[in-house]
N, C-alpha and C positions, 0 to 999 in steps of 0.2 A: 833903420836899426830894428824897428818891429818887425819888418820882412824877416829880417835874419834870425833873430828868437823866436819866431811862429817855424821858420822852417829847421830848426835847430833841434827840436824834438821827435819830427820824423827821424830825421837822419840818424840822432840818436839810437832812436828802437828800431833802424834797420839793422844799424853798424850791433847790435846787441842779440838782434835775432839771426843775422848773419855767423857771429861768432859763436854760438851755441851748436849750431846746425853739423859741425860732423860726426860721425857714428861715435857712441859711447859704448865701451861693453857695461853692459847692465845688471847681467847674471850669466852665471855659466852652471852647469853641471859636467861636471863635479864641483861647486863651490868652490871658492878662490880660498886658499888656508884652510881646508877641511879633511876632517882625517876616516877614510871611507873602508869598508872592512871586505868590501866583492867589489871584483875589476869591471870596471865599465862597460859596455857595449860600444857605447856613444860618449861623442865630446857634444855637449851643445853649447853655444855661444848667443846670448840674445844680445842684442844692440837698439840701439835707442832709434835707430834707422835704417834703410837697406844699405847692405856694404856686402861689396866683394869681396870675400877671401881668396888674397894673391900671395900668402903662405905661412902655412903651419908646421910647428915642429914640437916632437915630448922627447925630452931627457929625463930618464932615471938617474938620481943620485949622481953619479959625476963621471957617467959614460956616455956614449958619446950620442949626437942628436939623431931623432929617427925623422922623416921628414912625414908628414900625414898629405895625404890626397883628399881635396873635399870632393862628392858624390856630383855635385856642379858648381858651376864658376859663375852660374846667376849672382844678381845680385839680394839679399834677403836678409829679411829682420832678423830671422836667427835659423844659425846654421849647423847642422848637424853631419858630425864628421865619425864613420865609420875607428872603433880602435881595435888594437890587437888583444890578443890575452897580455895582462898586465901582471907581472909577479911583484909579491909586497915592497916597496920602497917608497920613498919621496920623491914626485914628480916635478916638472918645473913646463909648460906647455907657453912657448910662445907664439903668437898670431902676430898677422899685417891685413890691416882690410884696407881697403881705396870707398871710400862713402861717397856718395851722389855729388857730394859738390867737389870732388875730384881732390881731396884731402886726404891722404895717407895716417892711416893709425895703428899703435902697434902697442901691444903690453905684453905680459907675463901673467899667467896665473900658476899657482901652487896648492898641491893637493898629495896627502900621502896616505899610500894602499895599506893599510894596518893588515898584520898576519893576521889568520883568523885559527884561534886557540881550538885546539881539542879539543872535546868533552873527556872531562875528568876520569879516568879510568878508576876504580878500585884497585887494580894492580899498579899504578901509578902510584899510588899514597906511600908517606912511608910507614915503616910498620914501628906500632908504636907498642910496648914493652910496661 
């Protein structure tokens, strides 16, 4: 019975280190819920490990999904994905990576392109009396 509670602890902190181990997204830019005022360049996606991105996609508001191409299909801590000219709306961009211990993952992030205001004209004001 000692054997089995002495070896009951390894196995524990494998089965524990085991289960932590697939890619996490960790941060992205553009921030997940963030409301950004100049269209991006770049999507970047950090993850807590190397993962493949085996696919990406952004939808504007409720047309239809553009498919994005990553620059390589290595696999890397965080990945940086070429985007188009973004005109102001609310974004929804979902990913799939495959992580090192051959674990499939896949979320959603959201992000919305705020217009950006004129500068105030003098001719703009109304005229006040």
């Amino acid at each position: 019975m000692k054997i089995l509670s002495l070896l009951s602890g390894p196995v524990l902190a494998m089965i524990a280190v085991t289960a932590s181990a697939h890619a996490h997204l960790q941060k992205s830019n553009p921030a997940d819920n963030s409301v950004i005022t100049a269209s991006p360049t770049h999507l970047v996606l950090s993850f807590s490990e190397a993962a493949r991105l085996t696919a990406l996609s952004i939808q504007k508001d409720n047309e239809a999904e553009r498919k994005l191409q990553p620059p390589s299909t290595a696999a890397a801590q965080q990945i940086s994905v070429p985007l188009p000219p973004l005109a102001p709306g609310a974004y929804s961009v979902s990913w799939h990576v495959l992580s090192d211990d051959g674990h499939v993952m896949s979320g959603t992030l959201h992000f919305t392109l705020a217009a950006e205001h004129a500068p105030d004209h003098p001719a703009d004001r109304p005229v006040q009396h």
